[in-house]
C-alpha positions as CSV (number, residue, x, y, z in Angstrom):
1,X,77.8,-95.1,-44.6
2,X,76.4,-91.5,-44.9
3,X,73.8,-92.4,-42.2
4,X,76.7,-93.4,-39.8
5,X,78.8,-90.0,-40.9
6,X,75.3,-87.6,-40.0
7,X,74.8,-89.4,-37.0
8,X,78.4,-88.7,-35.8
9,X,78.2,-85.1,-37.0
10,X,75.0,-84.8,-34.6
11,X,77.1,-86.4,-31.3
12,X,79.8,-83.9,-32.1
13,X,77.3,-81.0,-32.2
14,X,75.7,-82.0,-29.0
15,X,78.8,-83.0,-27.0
16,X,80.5,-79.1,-28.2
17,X,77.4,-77.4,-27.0
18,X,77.1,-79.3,-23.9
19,X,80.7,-78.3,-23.3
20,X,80.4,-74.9,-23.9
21,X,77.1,-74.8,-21.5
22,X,79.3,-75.8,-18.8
23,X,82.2,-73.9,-19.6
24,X,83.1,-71.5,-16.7
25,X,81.3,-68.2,-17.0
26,X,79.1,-69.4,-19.7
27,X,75.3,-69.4,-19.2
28,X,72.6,-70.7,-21.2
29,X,70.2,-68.3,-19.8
30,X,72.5,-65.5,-21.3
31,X,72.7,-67.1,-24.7
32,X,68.5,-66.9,-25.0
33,X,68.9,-63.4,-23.8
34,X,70.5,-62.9,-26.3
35,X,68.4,-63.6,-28.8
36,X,65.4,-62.0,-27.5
37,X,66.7,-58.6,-25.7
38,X,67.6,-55.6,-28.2
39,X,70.5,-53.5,-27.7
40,X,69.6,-50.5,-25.7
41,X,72.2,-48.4,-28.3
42,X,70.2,-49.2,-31.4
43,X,66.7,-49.1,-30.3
44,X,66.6,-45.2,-30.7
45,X,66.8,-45.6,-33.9
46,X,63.6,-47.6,-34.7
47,X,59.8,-47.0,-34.3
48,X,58.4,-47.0,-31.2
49,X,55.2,-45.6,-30.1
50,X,52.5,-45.3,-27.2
51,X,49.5,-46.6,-26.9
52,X,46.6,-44.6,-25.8
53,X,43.5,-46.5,-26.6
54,X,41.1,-47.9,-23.8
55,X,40.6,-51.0,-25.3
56,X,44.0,-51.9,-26.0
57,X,45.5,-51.1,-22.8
58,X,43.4,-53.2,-21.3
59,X,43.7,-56.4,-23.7
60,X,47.9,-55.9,-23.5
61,X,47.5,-55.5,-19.7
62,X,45.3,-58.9,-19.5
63,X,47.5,-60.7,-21.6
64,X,50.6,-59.5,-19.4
65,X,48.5,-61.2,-16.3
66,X,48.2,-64.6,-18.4
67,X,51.8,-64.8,-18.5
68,X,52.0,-64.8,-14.9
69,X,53.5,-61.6,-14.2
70,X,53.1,-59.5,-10.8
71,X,50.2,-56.8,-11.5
72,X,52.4,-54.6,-9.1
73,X,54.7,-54.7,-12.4
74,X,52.2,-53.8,-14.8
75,X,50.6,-50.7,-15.9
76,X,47.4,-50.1,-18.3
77,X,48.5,-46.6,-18.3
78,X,52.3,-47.3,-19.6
79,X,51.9,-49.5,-22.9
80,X,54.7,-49.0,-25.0
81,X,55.3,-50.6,-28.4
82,X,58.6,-51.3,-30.0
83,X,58.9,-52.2,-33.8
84,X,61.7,-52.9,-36.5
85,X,62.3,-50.0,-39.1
86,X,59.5,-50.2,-42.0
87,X,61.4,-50.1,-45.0
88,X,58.7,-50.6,-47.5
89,X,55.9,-47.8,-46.7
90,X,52.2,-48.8,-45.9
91,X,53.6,-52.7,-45.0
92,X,52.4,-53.2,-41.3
93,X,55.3,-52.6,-38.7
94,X,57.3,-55.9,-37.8
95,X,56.5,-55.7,-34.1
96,X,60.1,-56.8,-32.0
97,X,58.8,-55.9,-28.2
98,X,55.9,-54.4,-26.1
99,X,56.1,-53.1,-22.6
100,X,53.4,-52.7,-19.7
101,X,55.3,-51.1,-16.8
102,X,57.9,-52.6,-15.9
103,X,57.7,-55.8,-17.7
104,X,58.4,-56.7,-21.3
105,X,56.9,-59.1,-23.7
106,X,59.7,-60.5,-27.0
107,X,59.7,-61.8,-29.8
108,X,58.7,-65.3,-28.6
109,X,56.6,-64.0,-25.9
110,X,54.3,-62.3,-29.1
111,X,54.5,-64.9,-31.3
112,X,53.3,-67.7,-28.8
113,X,50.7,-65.5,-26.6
114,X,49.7,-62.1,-28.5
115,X,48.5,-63.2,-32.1
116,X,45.6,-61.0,-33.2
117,X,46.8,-58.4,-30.9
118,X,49.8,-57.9,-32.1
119,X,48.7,-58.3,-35.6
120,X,46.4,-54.8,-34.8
121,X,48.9,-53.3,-33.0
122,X,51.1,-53.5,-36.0
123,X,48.7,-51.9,-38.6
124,X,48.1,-55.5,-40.5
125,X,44.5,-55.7,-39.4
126,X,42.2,-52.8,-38.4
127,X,41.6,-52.2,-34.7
128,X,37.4,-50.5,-36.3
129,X,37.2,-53.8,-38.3
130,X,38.9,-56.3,-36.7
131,X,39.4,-57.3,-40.7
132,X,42.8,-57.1,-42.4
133,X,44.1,-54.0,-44.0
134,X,44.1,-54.7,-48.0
135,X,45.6,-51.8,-49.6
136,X,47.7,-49.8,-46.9
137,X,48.8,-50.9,-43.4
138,X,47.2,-48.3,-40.9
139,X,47.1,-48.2,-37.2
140,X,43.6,-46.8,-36.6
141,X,43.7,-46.8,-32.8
142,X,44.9,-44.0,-30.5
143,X,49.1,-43.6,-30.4
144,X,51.9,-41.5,-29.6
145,X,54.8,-42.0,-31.6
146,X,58.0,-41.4,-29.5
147,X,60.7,-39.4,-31.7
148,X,62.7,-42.2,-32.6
149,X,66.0,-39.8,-32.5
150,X,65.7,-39.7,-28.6
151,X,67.8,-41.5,-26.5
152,X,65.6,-44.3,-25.1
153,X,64.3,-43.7,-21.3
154,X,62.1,-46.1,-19.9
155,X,59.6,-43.7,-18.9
156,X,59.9,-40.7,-21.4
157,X,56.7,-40.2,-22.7
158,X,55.7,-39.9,-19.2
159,X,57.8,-36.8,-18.8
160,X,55.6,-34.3,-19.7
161,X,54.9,-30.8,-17.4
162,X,52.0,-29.9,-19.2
163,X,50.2,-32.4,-21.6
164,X,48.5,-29.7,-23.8
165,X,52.0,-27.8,-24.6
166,X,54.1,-31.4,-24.6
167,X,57.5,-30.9,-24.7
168,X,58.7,-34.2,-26.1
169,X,57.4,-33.4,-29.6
170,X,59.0,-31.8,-32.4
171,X,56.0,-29.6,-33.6
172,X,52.3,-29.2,-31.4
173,X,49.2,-27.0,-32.0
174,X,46.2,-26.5,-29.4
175,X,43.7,-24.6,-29.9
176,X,40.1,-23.8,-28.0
177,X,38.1,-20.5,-26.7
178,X,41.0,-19.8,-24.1
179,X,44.3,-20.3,-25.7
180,X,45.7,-21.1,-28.8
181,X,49.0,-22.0,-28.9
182,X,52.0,-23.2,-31.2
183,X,55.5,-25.0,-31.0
184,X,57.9,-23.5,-32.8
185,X,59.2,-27.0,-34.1
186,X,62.7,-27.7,-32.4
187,X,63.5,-24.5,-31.5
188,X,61.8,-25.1,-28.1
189,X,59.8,-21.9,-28.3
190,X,56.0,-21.6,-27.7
191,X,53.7,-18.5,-29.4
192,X,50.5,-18.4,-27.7
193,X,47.0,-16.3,-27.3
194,X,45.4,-16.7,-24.2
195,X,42.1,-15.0,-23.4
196,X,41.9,-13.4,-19.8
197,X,44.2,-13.1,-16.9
198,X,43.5,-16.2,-14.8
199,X,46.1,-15.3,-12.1
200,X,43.5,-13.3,-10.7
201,X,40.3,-15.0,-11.2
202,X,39.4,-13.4,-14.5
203,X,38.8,-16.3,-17.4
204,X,37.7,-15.8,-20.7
205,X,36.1,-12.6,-21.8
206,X,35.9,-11.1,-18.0
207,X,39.1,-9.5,-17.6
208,X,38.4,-7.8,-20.9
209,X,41.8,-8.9,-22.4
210,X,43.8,-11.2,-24.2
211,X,47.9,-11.9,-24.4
212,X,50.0,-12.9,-27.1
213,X,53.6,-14.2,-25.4
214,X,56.4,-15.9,-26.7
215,X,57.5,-18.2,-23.9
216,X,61.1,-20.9,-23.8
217,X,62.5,-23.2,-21.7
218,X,66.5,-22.4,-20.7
219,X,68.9,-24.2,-18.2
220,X,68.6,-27.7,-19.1
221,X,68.5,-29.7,-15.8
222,X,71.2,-32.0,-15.7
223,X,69.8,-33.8,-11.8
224,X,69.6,-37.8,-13.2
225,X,66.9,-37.9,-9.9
226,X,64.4,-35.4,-11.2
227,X,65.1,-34.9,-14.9
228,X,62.3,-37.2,-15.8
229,X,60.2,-34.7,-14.8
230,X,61.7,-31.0,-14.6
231,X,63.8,-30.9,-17.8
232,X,64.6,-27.7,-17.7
233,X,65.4,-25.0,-14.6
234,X,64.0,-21.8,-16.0
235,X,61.1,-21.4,-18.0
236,X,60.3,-17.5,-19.3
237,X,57.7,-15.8,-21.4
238,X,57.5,-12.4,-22.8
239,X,54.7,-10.7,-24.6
240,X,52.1,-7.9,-24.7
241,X,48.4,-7.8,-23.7
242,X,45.5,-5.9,-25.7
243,X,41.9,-4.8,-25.2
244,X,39.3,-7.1,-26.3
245,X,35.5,-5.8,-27.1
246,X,33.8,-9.2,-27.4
247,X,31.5,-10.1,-24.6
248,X,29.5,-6.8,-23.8
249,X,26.2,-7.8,-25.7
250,X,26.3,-11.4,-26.3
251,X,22.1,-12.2,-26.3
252,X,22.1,-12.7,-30.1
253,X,24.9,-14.6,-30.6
254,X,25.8,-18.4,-30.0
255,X,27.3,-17.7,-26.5
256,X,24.2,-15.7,-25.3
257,X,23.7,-18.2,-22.3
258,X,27.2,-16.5,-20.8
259,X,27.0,-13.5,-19.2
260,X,28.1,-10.0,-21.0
261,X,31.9,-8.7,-19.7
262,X,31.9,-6.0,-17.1
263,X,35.6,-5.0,-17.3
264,X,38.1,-3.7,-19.7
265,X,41.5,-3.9,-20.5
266,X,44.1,-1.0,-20.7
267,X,43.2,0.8,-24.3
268,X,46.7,1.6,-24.8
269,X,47.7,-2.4,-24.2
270,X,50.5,-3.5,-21.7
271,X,53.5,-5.2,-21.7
272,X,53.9,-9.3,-20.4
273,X,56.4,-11.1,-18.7
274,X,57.3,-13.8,-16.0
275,X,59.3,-16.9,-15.0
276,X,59.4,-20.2,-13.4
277,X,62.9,-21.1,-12.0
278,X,63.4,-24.6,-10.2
279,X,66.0,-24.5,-7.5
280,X,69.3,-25.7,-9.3
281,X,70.1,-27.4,-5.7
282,X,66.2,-29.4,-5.1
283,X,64.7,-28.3,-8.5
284,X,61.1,-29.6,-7.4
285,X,61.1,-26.0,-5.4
286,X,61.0,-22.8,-7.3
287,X,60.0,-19.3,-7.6
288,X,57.2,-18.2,-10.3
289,X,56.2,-14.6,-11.3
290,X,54.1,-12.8,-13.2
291,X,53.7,-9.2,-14.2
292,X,51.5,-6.9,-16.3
293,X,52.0,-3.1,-16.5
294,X,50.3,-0.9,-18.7
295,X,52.3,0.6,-21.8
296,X,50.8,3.7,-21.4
297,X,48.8,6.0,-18.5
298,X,45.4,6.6,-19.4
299,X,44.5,10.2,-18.5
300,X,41.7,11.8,-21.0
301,X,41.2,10.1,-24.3
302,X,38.7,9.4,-27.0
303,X,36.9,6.0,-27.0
304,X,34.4,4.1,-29.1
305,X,31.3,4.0,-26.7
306,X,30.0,1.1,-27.8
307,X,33.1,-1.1,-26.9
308,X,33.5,-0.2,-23.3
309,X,31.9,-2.1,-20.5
310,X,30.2,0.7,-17.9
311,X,28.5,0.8,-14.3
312,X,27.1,3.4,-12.7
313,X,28.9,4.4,-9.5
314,X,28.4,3.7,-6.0
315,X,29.5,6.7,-5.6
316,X,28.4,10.4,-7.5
317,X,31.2,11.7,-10.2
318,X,31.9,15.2,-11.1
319,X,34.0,15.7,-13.6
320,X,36.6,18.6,-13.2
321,X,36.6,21.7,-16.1
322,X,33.4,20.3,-18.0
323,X,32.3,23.3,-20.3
324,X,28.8,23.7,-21.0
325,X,28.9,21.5,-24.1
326,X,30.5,18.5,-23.1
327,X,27.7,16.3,-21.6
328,X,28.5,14.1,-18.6
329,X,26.8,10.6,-18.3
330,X,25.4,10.8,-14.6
331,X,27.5,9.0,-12.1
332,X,28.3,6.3,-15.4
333,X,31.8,4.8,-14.3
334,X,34.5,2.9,-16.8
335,X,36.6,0.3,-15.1
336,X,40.1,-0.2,-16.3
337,X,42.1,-3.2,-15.5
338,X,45.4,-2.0,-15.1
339,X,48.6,-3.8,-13.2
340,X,48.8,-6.9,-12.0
341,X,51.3,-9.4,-10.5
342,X,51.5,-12.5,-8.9
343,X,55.1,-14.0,-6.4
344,X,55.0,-17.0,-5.2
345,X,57.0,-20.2,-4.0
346,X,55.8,-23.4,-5.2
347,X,56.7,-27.2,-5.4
348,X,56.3,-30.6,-6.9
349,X,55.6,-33.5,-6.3
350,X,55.4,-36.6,-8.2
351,X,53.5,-39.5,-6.4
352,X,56.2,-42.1,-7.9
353,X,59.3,-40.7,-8.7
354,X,60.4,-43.6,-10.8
355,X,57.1,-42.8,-13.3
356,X,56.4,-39.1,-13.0
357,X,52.7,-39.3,-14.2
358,X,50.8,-38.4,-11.5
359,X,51.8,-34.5,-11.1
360,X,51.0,-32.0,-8.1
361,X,52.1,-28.4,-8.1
362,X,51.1,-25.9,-5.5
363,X,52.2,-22.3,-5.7
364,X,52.2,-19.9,-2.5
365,X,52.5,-16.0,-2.3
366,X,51.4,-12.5,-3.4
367,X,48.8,-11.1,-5.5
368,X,48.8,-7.5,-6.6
369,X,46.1,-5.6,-8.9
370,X,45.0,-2.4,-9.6
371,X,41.5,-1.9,-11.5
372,X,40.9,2.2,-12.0
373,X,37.4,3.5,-12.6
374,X,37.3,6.3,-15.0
375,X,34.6,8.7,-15.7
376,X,32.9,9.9,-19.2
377,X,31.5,12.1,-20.9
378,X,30.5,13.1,-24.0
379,X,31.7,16.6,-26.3
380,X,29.0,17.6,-28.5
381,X,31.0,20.0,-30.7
382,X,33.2,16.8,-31.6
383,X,31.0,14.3,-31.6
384,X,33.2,12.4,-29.3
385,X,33.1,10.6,-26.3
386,X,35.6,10.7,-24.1
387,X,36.6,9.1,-21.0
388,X,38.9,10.8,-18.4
389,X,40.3,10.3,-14.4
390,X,40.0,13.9,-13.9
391,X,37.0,13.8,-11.8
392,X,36.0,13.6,-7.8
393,X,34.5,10.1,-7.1
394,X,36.3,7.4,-8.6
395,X,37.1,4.2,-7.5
396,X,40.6,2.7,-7.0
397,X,40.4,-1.2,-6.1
398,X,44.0,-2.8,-5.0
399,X,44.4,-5.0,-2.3
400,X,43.2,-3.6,1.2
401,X,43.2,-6.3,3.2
402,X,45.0,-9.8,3.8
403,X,42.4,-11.5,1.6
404,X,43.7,-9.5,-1.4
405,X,47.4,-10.4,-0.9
406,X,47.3,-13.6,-0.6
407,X,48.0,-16.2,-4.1
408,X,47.6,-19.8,-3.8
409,X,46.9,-22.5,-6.2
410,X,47.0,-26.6,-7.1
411,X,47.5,-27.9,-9.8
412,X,47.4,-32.0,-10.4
413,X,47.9,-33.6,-13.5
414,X,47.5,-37.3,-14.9
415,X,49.6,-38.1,-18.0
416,X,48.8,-41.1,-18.3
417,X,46.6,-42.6,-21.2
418,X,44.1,-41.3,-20.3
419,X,45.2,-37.5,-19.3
420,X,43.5,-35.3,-17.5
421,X,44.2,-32.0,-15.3
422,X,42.5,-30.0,-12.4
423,X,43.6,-26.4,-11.4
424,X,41.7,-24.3,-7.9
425,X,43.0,-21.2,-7.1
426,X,43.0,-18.6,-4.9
427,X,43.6,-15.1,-5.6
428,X,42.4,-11.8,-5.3
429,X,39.9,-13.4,-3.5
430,X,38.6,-14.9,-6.1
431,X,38.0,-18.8,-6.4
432,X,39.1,-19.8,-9.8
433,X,38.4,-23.7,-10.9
434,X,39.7,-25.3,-14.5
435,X,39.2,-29.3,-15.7
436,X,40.2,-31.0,-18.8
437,X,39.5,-34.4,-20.1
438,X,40.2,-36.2,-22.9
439,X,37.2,-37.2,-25.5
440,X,38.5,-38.6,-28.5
441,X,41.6,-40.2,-28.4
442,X,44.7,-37.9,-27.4
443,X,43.6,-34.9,-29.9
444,X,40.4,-33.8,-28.8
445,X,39.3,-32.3,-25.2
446,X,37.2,-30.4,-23.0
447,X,37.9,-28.4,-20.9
448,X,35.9,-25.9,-18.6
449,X,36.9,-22.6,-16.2
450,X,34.6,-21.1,-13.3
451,X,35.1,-18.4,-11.2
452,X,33.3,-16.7,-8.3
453,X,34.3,-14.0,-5.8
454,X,34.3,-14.8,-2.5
455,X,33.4,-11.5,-0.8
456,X,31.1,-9.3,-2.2
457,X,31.3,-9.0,-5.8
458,X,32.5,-5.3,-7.1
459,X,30.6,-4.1,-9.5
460,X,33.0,-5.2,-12.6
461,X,32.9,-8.7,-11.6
462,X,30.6,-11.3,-12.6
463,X,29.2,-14.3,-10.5
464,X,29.3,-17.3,-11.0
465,X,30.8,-17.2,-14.8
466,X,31.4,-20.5,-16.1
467,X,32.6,-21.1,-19.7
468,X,33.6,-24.7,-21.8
469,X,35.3,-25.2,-24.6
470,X,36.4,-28.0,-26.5
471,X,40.5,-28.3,-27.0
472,X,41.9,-29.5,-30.4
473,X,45.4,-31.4,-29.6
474,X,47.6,-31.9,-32.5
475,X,51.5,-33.5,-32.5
476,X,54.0,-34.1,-35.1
């Protein structure tokens, strides 16, 4: 008798899910869905993460192939993890979805076709070992955790201007020989040091300066078509530049294989600024500028000899009112870098609009310098030297001719896993080069600058001056 009554119970089942399966408007397809999709509301709220390591990519992308999907779908640069909320700490992550492109791999899809991989992907075994983790669950492979209080966008961590100042992190610290830099958690700001004034072919040490500015992005851009990329309109910095004395006698240190510094920057400092603002109308067009005035004018003054770059003159110097016991350094001149500025028109371009990774910039415009020679001498009553613009013979270089006016520059980005950037400009006619790549995972680079005049070098710039340095990358 209770053999009979389960066997009816099972007909009854069968017969009410076979009706509802071909109820009107009622698909099985959609209840499977169902179980395998996750709400798009909810799933900023749990863990998800990028993955950045080689290896990886390439064993998720392979795996995506086995399961028949279109390659034209996948992408070993876009391997996204999504996982359930870890409630007990240093438990591995309870793995609910992984993405390549444009496809997506559930719950059943991991379980039947993943296994070990998604096992390391979690944190339950080590990707170094290949063994399983026995005290604490640890992903030891290269990641970038998404901030799970975003809004999910299938192609945010992608949307990043400049991968070595990322915008879609709550804190971020670089630092190498050029700039060091610092996000001022979610405040948006950025406090950086850069070393030289590469908008007009002077890197590192050459231009005989360095820049502390305080730069933020303002007008958030509210374009659905281009916000991926250009998340803001207007991007400003502020700041103040000082005089550096490294770089003039460099054979007994550890960079003695660079060449010593032949210019100086303004003694009395100067004062920093510029903006880039994207077209509200076509934001991928915009207007950048730069600008650096001296805070003070340099006329006579006291200096510590040692600390100043000099030449002598291609031309003789006589210094005005020089009493008999001030001594004058014969035809010795000082070059001052003074103002500076750069206007231009520029515009992006992302090669797929859909996945912003692959980013072009080129700017187009002016270029305006100044770079003063100054004379010195040297008081004997005082014990002083002392350099001074009072004098017959110096040397005022600003642009002369077309050559000097004209700015132009490219800049081309990957930010993809395996990021990577390449800058050539030209300005001041000067060509300036700069190339990062990634070493170890997404927290260590290198990076290298060269520059070269393309006319006759003046007698404050140096040939050929080529500098690397590696770049530490750290997120929170």
């Amino acid at each position: 008798m209770k053999i009979m009554k389960k066997i009816l119970a099972l007909a009854l089942l069968g017969i009410l899910f076979m009706g509802f399966g071909n109820a009107k408007g009622y698909d099985r397809t959609a209840i499977m869905d169902s179980l395998t999709t996750i709400d798009e509301e909810i799933v900023k709220y749990f863990p998800r993460w990028k993955v950045c390591e080689t290896d990886l990519q390439l064993q998720v992308f392979f795996t995506f192939r086995t399961l028949g999907y279109d390659a034209e779908m996948l992408s070993k640069d876009d391997i996204k993890v999504l996982a359930a909320p870890n409630l007990q700490p240093g438990f591995p992550f309870n793995i609910l979805q992984i993405e390549c492109g444009d496809a997506v791999a559930n719950r059943l899809d991991l379980e039947t076709n993943f296994g070990q991989l998604t096992r390391i992907l979690s944190g339950e075994f080590s990707y170094q070992t290949n063994q399983r983790n026995q005290q604490v669950a640890e992903r030891d492979y290269c990641f970038d955790d998404i901030p799970s209080d975003v809004p999910p966008n299938h192609r945010q961590s992608e949307a990043i201007i400049n991968y070595l100042k990322p915008n879609n992190v709550t804190h971020a610290f670089s630092l190498s020989l050029f700039e060091q830099a610092l996000k001022i958690g979610s405040t948006g700001f950025w406090v950086s040091n850069i070393v030289g004034s590469e908008k007009v072919g002077y890197h590192f040490w050459s231009a005989g300066e360095s820049k502390v500015v305080l730069s933020r992005p303002l007008i958030p851009n509210n374009d659905p078509r281009t916000i991926m990329g250009i998340p803001n309109l207007l991007d400003v910095y502020f700041g103040g530049a000082y005089k550096i004395n490294s770089g003039l006698a460099n054979e007994s240190t550890v960079l003695s294989w660079i060449q010593n510094r032949q210019l100086n920057g303004s003694p009395g400092g100067k004062i920093v600024g510029g903006f880039n603002l994207y077209m509200p109308f076509h934001p991928p067009a915009g207007i950048a500028f730069d600008v650096e005035l001296p805070l003070k004018s340099l006329t006579t003054e006291a200096i510590d000899e040692p600390k100043f770059a000099m030449f002598e003159s291609e031309t003789p110097i006589f210094i005005n009112n020089l009493s008999p016991d001030q001594k004058q350094y014969p035809d010795m001149a000082v070059p001052i870098y003074k103002n500076s500025g750069q206007f231009a028109l520029f515009y992006n371009w992302w090669f797929d609009k859909s996945n912003p990774k692959n980013f072009l910039r080129v700017d187009l415009g002016l270029n305006y310098f100044e770079i003063q020679e100054y004379a010195i001498f040297r008081d004997e009553n005082k014990q002083e030297t002392f350099i001074t613009d009072d004098a017959e013979g110096l040397q005022l270089y600003k642009p002369n001719e077309f050559g000097d006016w004209l700015y132009l520059r490219a800049d081309y980005r990957n930010q993809a896993g395996w990021p990577f950037g390449v800058t050539m400009q030209y300005s001041n006619q000067m060509l300036y080069g700069r190339v990062y790549i990634p070493l170890f995972g997404d927290w260590l680079y290198l990076e290298g600058r060269y520059s070269t005049p393309l006319r006759t070098p003046r007698p404050y710039e140096i040939e050929h001056f080529f500098m690397i340095s590696p770049v530490f990358r750290l997120t929170l």
